[in-house]
C-alpha positions in Angstrom: 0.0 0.0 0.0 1.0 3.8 -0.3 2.8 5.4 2.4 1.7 8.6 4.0 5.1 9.3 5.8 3.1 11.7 8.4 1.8 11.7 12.3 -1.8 12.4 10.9 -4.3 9.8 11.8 -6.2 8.1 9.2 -9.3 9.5 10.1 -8.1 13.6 9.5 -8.2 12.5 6.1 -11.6 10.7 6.3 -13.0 13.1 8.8 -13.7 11.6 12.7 -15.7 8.7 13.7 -18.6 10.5 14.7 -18.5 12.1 11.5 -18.1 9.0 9.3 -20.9 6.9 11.7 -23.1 10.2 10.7 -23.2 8.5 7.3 -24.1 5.5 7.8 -27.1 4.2 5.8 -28.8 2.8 8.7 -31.3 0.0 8.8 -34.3 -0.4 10.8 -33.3 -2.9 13.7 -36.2 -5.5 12.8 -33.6 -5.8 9.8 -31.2 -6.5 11.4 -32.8 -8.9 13.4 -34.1 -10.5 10.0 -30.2 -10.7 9.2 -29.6 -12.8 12.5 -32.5 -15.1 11.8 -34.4 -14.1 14.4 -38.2 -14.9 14.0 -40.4 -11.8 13.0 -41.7 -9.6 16.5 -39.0 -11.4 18.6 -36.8 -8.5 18.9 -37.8 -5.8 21.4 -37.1 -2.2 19.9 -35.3 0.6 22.2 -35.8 3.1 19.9 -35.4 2.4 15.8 -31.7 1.2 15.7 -31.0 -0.3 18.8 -32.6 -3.7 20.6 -33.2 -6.3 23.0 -32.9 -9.8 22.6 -34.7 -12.5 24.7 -33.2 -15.3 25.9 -36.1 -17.9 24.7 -34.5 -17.5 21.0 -31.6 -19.6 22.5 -33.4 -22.6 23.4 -35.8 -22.1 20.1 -32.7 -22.0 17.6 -31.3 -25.1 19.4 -31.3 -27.6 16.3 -29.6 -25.2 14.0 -26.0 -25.5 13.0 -23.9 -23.4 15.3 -22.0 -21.0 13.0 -17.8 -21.4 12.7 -16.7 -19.5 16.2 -13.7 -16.6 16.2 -12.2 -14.9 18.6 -10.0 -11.6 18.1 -7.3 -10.5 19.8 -4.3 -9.1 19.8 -0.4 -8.4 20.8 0.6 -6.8 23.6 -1.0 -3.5 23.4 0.5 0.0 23.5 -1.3 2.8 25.3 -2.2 3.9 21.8 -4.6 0.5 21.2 -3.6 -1.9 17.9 -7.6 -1.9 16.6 -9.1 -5.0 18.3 -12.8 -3.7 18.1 -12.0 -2.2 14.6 -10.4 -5.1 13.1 -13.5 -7.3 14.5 -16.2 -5.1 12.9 -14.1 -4.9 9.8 -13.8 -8.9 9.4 -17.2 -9.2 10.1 -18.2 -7.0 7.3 -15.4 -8.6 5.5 -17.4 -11.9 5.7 -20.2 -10.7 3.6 -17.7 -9.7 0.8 -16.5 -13.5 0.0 -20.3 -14.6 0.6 -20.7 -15.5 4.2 -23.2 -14.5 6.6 -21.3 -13.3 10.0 -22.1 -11.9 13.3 -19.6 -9.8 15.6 -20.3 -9.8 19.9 -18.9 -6.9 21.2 -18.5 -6.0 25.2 -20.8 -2.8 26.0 -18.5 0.6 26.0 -17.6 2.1 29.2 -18.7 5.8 30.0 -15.4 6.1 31.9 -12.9 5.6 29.5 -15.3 7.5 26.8 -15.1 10.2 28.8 -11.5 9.9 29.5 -8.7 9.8 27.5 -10.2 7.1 24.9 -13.1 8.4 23.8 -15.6 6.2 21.6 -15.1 2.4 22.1 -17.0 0.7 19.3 -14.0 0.6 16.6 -13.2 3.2 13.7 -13.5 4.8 10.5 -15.9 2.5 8.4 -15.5 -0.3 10.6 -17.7 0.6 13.9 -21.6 0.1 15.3 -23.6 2.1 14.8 -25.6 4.9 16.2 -21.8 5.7 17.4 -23.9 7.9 20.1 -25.7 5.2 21.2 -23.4 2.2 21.8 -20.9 5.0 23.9 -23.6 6.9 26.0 -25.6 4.6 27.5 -27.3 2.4 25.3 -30.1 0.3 26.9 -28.8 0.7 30.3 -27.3 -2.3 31.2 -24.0 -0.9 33.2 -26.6 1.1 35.0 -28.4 -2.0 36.1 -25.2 -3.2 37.2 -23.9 -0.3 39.1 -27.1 -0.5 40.7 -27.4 -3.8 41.6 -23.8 -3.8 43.1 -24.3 -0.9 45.1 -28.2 -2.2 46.5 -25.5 -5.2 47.9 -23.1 -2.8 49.6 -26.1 -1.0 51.0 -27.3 -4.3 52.3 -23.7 -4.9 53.3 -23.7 -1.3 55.6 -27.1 -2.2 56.7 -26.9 -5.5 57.9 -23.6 -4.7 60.2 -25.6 -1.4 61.4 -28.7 -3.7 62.4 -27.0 -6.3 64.5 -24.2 -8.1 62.0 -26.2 -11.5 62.9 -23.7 -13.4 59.8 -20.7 -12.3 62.1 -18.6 -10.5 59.0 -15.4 -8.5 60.3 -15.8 -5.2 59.9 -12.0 -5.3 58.7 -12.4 -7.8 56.4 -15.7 -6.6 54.1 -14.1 -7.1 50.6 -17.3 -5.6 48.8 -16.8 -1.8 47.5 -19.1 0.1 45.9 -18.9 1.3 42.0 -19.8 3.5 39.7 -19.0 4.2 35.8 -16.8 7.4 35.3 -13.4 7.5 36.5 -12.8 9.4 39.8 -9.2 9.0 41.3 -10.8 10.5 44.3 -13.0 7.7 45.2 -10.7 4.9 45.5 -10.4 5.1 49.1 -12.9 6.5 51.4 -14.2 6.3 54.9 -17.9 6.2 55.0 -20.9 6.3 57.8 -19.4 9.7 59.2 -21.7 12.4 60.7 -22.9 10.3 64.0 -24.6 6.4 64.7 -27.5 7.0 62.8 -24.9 7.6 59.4 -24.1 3.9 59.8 -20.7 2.6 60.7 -17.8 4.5 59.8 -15.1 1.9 58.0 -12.6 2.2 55.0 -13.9 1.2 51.5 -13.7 2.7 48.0 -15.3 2.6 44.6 -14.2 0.6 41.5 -15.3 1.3 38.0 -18.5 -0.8 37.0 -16.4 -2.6 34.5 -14.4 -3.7 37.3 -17.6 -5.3 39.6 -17.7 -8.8 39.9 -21.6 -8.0 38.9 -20.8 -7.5 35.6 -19.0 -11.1 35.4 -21.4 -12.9 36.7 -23.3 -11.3 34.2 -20.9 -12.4 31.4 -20.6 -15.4 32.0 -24.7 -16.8 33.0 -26.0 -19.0 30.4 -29.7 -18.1 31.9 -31.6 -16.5 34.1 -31.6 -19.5 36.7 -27.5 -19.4 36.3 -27.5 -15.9 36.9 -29.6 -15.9 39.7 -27.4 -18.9 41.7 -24.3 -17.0 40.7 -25.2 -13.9 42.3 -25.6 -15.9 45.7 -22.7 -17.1 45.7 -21.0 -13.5 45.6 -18.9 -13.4 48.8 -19.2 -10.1 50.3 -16.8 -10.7 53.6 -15.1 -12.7 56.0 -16.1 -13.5 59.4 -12.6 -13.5 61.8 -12.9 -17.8 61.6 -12.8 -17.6 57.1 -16.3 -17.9 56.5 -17.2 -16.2 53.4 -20.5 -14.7 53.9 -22.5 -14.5 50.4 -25.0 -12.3 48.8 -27.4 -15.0 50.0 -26.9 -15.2 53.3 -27.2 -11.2 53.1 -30.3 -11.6 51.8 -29.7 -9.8 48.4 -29.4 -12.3 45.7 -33.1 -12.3 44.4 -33.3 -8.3 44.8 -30.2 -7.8 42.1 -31.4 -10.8 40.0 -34.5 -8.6 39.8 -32.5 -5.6 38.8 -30.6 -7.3 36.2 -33.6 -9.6 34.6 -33.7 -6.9 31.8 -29.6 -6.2 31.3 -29.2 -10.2 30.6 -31.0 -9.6 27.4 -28.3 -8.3 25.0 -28.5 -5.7 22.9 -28.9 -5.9 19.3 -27.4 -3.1 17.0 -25.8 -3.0 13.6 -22.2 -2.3 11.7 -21.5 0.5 9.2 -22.6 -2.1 6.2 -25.4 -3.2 8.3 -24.0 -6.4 9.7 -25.5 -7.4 12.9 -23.9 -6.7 16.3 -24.7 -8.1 19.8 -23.4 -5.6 22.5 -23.4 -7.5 26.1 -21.2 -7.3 29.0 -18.6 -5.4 29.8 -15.6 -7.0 32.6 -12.8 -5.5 32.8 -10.0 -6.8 30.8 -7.4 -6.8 34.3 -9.5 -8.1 37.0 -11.7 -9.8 35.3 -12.5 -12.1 32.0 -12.7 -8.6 29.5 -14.8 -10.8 27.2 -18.6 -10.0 26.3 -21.2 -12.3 27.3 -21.9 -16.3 26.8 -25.6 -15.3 26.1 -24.5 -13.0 23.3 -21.9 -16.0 21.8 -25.0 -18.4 21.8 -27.3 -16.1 20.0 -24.7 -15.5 17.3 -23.3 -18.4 16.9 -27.2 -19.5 15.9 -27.7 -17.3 13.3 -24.6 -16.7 11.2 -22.1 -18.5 9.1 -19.5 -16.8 11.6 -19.2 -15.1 15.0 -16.6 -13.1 15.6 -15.8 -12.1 19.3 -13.6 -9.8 20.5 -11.3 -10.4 23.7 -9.6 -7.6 25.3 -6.3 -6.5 25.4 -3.3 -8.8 24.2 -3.6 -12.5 23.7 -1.9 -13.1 27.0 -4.7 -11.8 29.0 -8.4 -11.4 27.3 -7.8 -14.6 24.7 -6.4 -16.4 27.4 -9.0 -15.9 29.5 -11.7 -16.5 26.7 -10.1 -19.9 26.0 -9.6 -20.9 29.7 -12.6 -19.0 31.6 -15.2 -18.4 29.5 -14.9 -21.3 27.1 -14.7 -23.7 30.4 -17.8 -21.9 31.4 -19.9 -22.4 28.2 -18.4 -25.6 26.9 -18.3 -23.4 23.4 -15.1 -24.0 21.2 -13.1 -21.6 19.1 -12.7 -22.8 15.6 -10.0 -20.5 14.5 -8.2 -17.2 16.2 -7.1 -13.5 14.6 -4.0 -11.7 16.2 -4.0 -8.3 15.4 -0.5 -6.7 14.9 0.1 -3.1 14.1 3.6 -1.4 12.9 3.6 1.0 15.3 2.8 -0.9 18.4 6.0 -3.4 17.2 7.8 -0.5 17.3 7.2 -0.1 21.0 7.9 -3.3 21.5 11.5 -2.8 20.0 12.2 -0.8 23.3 13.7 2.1 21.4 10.8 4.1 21.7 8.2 5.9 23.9 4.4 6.9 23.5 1.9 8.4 25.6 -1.8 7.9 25.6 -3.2 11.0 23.9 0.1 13.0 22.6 0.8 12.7 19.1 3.4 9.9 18.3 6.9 10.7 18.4 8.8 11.4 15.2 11.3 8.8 15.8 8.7 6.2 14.9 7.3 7.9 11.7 10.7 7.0 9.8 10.5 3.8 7.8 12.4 1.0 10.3 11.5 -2.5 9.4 14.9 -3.1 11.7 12.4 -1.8 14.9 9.5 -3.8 13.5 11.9 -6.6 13.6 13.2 -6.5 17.2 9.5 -5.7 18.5 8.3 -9.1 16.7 9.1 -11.3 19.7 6.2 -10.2 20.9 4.3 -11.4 18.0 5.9 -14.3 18.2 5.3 -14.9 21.9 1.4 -13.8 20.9 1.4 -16.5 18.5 2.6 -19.0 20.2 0.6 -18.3 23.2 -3.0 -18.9 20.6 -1.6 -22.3 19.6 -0.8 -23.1 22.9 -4.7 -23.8 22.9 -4.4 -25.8 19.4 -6.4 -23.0 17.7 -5.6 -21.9 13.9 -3.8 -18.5 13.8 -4.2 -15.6 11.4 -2.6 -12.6 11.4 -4.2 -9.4 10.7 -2.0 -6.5 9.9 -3.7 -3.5 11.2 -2.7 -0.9 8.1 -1.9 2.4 9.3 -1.2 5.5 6.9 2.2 5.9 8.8 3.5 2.4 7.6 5.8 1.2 5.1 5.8 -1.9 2.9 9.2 -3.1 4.1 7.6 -2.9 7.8 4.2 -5.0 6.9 7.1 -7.5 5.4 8.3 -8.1 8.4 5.5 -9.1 10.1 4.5 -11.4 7.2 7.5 -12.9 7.2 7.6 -13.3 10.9 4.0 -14.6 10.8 4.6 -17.3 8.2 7.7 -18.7 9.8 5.8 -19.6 13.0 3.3 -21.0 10.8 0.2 -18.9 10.9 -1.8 -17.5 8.2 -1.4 -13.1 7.1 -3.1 -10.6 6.0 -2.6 -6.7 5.8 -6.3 -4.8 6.5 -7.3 -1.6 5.4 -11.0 -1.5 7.1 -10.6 1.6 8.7 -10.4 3.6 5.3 -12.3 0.4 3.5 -14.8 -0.9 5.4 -15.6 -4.4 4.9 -13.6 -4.4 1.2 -10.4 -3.9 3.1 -11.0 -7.1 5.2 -12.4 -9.4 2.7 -8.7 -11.2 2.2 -8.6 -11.1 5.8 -11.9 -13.5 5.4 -10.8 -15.7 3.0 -7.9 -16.3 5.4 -10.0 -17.1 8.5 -12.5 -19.4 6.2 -9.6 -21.6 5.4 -8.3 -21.5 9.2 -11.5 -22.2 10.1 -11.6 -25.1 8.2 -8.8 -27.2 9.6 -9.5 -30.3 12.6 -10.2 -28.6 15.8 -7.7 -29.1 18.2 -8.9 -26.6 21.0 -7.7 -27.8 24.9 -7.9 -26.1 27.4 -3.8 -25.1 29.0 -4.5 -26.7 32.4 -7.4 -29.2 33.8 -9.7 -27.9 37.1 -8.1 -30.0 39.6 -4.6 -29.3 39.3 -3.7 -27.7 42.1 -4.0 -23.8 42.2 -0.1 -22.3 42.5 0.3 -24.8 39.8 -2.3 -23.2 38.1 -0.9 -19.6 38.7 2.4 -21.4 37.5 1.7 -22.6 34.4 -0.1 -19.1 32.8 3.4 -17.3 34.3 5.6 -19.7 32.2 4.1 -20.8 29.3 1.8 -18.0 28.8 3.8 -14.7 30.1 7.3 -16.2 29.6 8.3 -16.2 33.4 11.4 -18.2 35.0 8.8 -18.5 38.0 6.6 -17.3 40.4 7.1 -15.5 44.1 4.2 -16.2 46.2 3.6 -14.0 48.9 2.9 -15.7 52.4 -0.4 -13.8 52.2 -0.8 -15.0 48.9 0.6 -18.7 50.0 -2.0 -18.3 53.2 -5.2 -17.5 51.0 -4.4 -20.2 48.2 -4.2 -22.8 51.3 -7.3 -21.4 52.6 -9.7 -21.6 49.0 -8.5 -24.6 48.6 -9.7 -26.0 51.9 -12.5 -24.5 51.2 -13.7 -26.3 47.8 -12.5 -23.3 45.3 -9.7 -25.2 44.1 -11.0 -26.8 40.7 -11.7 -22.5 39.9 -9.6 -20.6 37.2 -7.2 -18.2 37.6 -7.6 -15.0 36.3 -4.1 -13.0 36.6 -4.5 -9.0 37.1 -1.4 -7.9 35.6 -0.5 -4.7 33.5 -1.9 -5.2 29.7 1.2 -3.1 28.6 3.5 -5.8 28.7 3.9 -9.5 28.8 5.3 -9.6 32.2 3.9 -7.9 35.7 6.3 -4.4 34.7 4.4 -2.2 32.3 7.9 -1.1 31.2 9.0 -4.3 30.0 8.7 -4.5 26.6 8.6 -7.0 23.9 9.0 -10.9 24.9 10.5 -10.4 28.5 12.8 -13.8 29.8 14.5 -14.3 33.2 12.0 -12.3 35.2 9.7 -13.7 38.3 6.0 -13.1 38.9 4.9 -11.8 41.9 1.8 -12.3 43.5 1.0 -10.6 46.4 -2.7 -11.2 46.6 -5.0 -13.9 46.1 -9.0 -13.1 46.1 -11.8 -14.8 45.4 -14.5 -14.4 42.8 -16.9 -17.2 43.8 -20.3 -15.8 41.7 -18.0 -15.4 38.3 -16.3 -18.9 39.4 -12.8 -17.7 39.3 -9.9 -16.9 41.4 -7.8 -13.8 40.8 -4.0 -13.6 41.8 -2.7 -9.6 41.5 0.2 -9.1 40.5 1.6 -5.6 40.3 0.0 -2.3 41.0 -3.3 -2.6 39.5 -5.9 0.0 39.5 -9.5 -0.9 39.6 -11.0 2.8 39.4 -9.1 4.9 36.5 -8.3 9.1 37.2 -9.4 11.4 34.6 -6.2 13.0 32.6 -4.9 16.4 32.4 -7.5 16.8 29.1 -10.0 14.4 29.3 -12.0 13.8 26.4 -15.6 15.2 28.7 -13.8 18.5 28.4 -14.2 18.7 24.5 -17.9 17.0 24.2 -21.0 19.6 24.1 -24.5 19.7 22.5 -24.6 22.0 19.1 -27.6 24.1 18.4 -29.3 21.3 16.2 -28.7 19.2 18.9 -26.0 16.9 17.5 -23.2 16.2 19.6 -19.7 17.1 19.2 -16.6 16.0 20.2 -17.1 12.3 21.0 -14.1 10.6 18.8 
């Protein structure tokens, strides 16, 4: 492809996203629902373009033939993002353009980030869902449900230790914060039930982001109603000073949040720039939790489509890891066939030679043609690579085109891609739509087409610091890991407990294959630490921290709120 040897982003030369989703030749959503093979009056409008799904199709549509199942994701990311959601939506699109019928399930948007430094969340150019004002302010109000039905637990929480504690929970030990979705450094840690007795008691807690609750999980990961309902007793709240986890159920809250989030388990239904269909569900954070959208969502798509394509956040060390080992353990689904998106610029980073910053412009350095950089930075591809097979799943490679890049630089990565035996392509669906992924298609048909050989990377009943073991050294490339005692102590005590056939989910930075954000590409000879071990018994998961991780992001020195407004028509501006 032609080079544009220049910092300008592809979209200056397209206009924004806002401004490109504007054009979209949108279809009424009973359309779109047509497209999905859902039958006539099933879908339940929220408006013209947007709507809700009901679970019954899933059971109806049982005898079909599920469609060929692919998961997205990616290498290591930079702060910058390599196109996940973007290069989703585009293959998608990119299905109908070699005659296949496709699907894409997306995780809902978070108001935080929007509102933050990232701004819209539902991919780029003519590759994103559409209303682009929808899908990133709100949409049917399904984070709401689950900010609400999080915080009606804490409230229970406060309440039953104001009205006589009769579980026995140590006041010390209440492990269940509140949330809320918009970042707010200055809610992290707080002391509530100030001002007097009848205030409540005054302890220590914070707020996470929504994104972050184990609410929204539980949520992801129900295959029903019923599931969701069991799943959200078995939420454990505290610790009384023996180890007894007291649960949502015991607090007496379970069927109250069920009822809050009866509605939210239906996804959301909504639609591409060409008109594809798009299930929006779920939204866990992509550190402490899964960061995959909901099992629900995979069902209904994988009923009426040739293909579903589902995203899994950040690199394939974390959300396709997690897809693989959590929630393909959860649904007893099956991948047929994996995409690793790969960008120029993010391999680049990866070479260590150079810096970037989330929201500044990208340094001149690595605007120069250097397929030498590209080169270095490709351990991390390779690592990426390897880390897909691990799971026996077809790889294809999908080169992220960016105006900035040079032909010398995409050979790299082609080259690199082929000799660890995985399929290539270079994508231009951000300027192209679904055109500019069709080869991408044709790439992922043929993957899709070979045996399955998915396994899982390590059984339920293998002991869990053996678990935590294996994802630091075959996964992350550790010599090994440091357990804490506190860590060592609360591994002992799940265990004993009956939590020890539970996944691990490993909070660690997404910036780099190791726990050190600054360690870049393929990192050897280092040692994981885990300090923390805590329990996610309503998701069905274990999580072991590792590092500094933040579970309720600041706002920046220009967040993107400070640039959004209504016009006079009522449009509004500013959301990227």
């Amino acid at each position: 492809m032609a080079s544009i040897p220049s910092a300008t982003p592809l979209t200056a030369f397209m206009g924004s996203d806002l401004e490109i989703a504007r054009q979209a030749n949108l279809k009424p959503i009973a359309e779109i629902a047509d497209r999905l093979g859902l039958p006539p009056g099933t879908i339940e409008p929220h408006g013209h373009h947007v709507g809700k799904i009901p679970l019954e199709v899933i059971e109806d549509r049982a005898i079909r033939k599920p469609a060929r199942y692919i998961v997205v994701s990616a290498i290591t990311p930079t702060p910058l993002g390599e196109g996940k959601t973007t290069t989703s939506v585009g293959l998608a699109q990119g299905f109908h353009h070699v005659g296949k019928t496709a699907t894409v399930a997306l995780r809902q948007p978070s108001m935080g980030p929007t509102f933050g430094i990232k701004g819209g969340a539902a991919g780029g150019g003519w590759s994103q869902v559409v209303p682009m004002e929808r899908i990133n302010l709100h949409l049917t109000g399904d984070i709401h449900a689950v900010t609400a039905a999080h915080n009606l637990l804490a409230a229970m929480v406060d309440n039953h230790l104001y009205h006589g504690n009769a579980c026995g929970l140590d006041i010390n030990q209440v492990a269940w914060r509140r949330v809320m979705d918009i970042n707010d450094r200055g809610l992290r840690q707080i002391v509530t039930g100030l001002g007097g007795k009848a205030n409540g008691l005054p302890r220590e807690t914070g707020f996470d982001i929504t994104a972050a609750s184990e609410v929204m999980a539980v949520l992801a990961l129900a295959d029903s109603l019923e599931d969701l309902r069991r799943r959200l007793g078995r939420i454990v709240v505290g610790w009384t000073p023996d180890g007894h986890g007291v649960t949502a159920e015991e607090i007496g809250c379970a069927g109250a949040m069920a009822v809050m989030l009866k509605e939210a388990m239906k996804p959301n239904l909504m639609q591409t720039m060409e008109n594809t269909p798009v299930l929006i569900h779920g939204g866990p954070f992509g550190n402490i939790a899964h960061g995959n959208s909901s099992v629900v969502a995979d069902q209904i798509g994988l009923l009426g489509s040739d293909y579903l394509v589902t995203e899994a956040g950040f690199g394939a060390d974390m959300g396709a890891e997690r897809f693989f080992n959590i929630k393909c353990r959860a649904s007893g689904m099956q991948p047929d066939a994996a995409v690793l998106v790969a960008t120029v610029r993010g391999l680049k980073v990866h070479s260590g030679r150079h810096r970037v910053v989330a929201g500044k412009p990208l340094p001149d350095s690595m605007l120069t043609e250097n397929p030498d950089d590209v080169a270095v930075g490709a351990a991390n591809l390779r690592r990426q690579i390897e880390n897909l097979r691990l799971h026996g799943v077809p790889v294809v490679v999908a080169i992220n085109a960016f105006p900035s890049d040079y032909p010398s630089e995409h050979d790299v990565i082609t080259a690199v891609a082929r000799e660890m035996g995985a399929r290539v392509e270079t994508c231009t669906h951000v300027r192209d739509g679904g055109a500019g992924a069709a080869a991408l298609a044709h790439a992922v048909v043929e993957a899709a087409e070979e045996p399955s050989r998915f396994e899982m990377l390590y059984p339920g009943e293998m002991p869990l610091s053996e678990k935590i073991d294996t994802l630091a050294q075959r996964v992350y490339g550790a010599e090994a890991v440091d357990f804490s005692p506190a860590a060592q102590r609360q591994l002992d005590q799940f265990t004993a407990q009956g939590f020890g056939h539970l996944p691990i989910c490993v909070a660690k930075t997404h910036l780099s294959l190791s726990s050190d954000p600054s360690l870049t590409g393929a990192p050897t000879g280092w040692r994981m630490p885990v300090r923390e071990v805590r329990l996610s018994a309503g998701a069905g998961f274990l999580y072991a921290l590792c590092g500094d991780i933040r579970t309720m992001p600041g706002l920046g020195a220009s967040p993107a709120a400070a640039r959004m407004d209504i016009n006079e028509m009522g449009e509004i501006e500013g959301l990227f």
